[in-house]
C-alpha positions as CSV (number, residue, x, y, z in Angstrom):
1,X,46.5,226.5,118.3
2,X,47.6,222.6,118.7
3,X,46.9,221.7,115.2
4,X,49.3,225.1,114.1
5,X,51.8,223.3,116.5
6,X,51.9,219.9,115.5
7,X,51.8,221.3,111.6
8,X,54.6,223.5,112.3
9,X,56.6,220.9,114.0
10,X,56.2,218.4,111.0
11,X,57.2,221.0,108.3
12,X,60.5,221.3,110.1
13,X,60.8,217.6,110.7
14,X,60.4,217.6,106.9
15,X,62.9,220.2,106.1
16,X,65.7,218.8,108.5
17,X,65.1,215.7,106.8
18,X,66.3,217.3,103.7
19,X,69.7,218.9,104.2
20,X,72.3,220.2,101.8
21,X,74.1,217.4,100.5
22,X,76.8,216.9,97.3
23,X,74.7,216.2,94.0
24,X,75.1,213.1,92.0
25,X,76.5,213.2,88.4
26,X,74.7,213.6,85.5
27,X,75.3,211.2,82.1
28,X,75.1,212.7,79.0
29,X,72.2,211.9,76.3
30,X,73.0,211.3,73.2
31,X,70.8,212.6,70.3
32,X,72.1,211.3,66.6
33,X,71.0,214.7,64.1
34,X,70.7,214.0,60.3
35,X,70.8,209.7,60.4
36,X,68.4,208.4,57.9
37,X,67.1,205.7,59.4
38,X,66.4,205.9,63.3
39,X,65.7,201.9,63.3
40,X,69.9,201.9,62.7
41,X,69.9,203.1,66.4
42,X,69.2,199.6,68.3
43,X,71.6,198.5,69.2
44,X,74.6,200.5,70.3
45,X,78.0,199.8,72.2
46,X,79.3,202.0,74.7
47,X,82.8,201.8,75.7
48,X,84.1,203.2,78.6
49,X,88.5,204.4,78.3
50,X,90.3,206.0,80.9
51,X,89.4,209.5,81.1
52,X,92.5,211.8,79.4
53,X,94.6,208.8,78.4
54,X,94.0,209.1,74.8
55,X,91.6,206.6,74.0
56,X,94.4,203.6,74.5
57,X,93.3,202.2,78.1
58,X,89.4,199.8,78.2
59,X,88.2,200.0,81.3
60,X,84.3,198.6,80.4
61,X,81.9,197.9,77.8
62,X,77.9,198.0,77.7
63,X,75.3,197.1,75.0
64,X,72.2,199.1,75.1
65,X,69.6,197.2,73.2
66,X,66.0,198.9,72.0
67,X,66.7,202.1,74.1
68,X,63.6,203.2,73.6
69,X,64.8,206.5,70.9
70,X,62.2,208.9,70.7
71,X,62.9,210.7,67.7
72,X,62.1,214.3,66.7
73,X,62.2,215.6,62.9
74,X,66.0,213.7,61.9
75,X,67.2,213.8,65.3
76,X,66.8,210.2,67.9
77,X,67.8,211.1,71.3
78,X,69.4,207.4,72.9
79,X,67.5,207.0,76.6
80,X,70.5,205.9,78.8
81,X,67.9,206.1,82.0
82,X,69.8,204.1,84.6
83,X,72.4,202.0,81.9
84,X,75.4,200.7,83.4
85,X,78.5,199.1,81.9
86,X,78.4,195.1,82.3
87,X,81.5,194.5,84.8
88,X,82.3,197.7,87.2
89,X,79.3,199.0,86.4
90,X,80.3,202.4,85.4
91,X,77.3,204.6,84.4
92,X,77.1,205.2,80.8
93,X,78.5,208.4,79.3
94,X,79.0,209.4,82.8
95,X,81.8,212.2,83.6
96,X,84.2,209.9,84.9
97,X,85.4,208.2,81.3
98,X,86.3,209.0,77.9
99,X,83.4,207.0,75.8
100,X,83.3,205.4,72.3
101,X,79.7,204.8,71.0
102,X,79.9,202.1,68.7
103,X,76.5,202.2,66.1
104,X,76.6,198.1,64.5
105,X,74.0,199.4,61.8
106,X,76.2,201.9,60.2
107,X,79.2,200.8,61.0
108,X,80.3,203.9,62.6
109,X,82.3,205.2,66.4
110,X,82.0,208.2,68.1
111,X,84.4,209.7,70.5
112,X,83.2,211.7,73.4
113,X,85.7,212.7,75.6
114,X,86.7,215.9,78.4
115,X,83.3,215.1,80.2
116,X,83.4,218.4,82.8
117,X,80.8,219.1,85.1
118,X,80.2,221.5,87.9
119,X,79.9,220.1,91.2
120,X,76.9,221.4,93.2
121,X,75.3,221.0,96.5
122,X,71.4,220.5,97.4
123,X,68.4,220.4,99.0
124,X,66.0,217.3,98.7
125,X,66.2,214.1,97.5
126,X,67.6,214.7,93.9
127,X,69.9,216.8,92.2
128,X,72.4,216.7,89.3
129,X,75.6,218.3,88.8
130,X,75.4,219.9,85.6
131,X,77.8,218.9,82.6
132,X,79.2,222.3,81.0
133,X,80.7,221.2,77.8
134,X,82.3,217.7,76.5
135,X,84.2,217.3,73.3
136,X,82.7,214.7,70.3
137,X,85.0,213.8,68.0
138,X,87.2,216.0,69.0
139,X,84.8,219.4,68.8
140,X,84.5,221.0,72.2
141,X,80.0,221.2,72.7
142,X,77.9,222.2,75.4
143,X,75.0,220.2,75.9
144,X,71.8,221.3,76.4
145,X,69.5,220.3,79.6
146,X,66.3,219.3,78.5
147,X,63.1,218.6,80.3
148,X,60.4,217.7,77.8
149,X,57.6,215.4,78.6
150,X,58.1,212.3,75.8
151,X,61.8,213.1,76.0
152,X,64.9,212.1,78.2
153,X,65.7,214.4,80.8
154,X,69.2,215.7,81.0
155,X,72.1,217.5,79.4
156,X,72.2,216.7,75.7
157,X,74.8,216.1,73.3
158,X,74.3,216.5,69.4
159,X,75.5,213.6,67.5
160,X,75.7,215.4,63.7
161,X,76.2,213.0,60.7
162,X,78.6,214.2,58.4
């Protein structure tokens, strides 16, 4: 009967450990569909605008170099685990910006812009809010959350080539 005590007093130790809290954000994944080469993807510049202001107002830059792209048939999905911009440290292709992606190699920008996401509570030590649609290049998307093993986890956003 002790040992049914002492178990059931640290299983609700545990849980109160654990209370409902507000999630963090999510960042969105980028995954670049119909690029020839997947070496192109290297090197790539994120900048960081003033969310709704129309792309005219820099707030940050970052440089992700060797992002370590998995690709899968034409499609390289960009692992942003943990990459921050290099002076306020804004957290790349978080919801809180517009964002540019710059690609050097082909010599092309992206806009992704009207980041939205829906703000949850928890349980535990982790959870994400989830990011319901974004616009790139002006075309309203939803990403897709994916949890593959060999892949990013998160909410995806198709890159197309056209």
């Amino acid at each position: 009967m002790k040992k049914l005590t002492v178990f059931a007093s640290l299983c609700v130790l545990l849980y109160s450990c654990y209370p409902t809290h507000p999630c963090m954000d999510s960042n969105l994944i980028p995954a670049f569909t119909g690029f020839a080469n997947p070496y192109d993807f290297t090197s790539i510049i994120f900048r960081a605008y003033k969310k709704g202001d129309g792309f005219s107002q820099i707030m940050d830059t970052a440089l992700v170099r060797d992002p370590g792209s998995p690709a899968s048939g034409d499609t390289v999905y960009i692992w942003l685990n943990g990459d921050y911009t290099s002076q306020h440290h804004y957290w790349v292709l978080g919801p809180d910006f517009d964002w540019e992606v710059y690609v050097p190699a082909i010599k092309r920008t992206f806009r992704i812009s009207e980041i939205a996401n829906r703000w949850t509570e928890g349980k535990g030590r982790y959870c994400v809010n989830e990011i319901t649609s974004c616009s790139v290049d002006g075309e309203t998307t939803i990403p897709v959350f994916i949890d593959t093993i060999g892949y990013p986890t998160g909410f995806v956003v198709n890159i197309k080539n056209k």
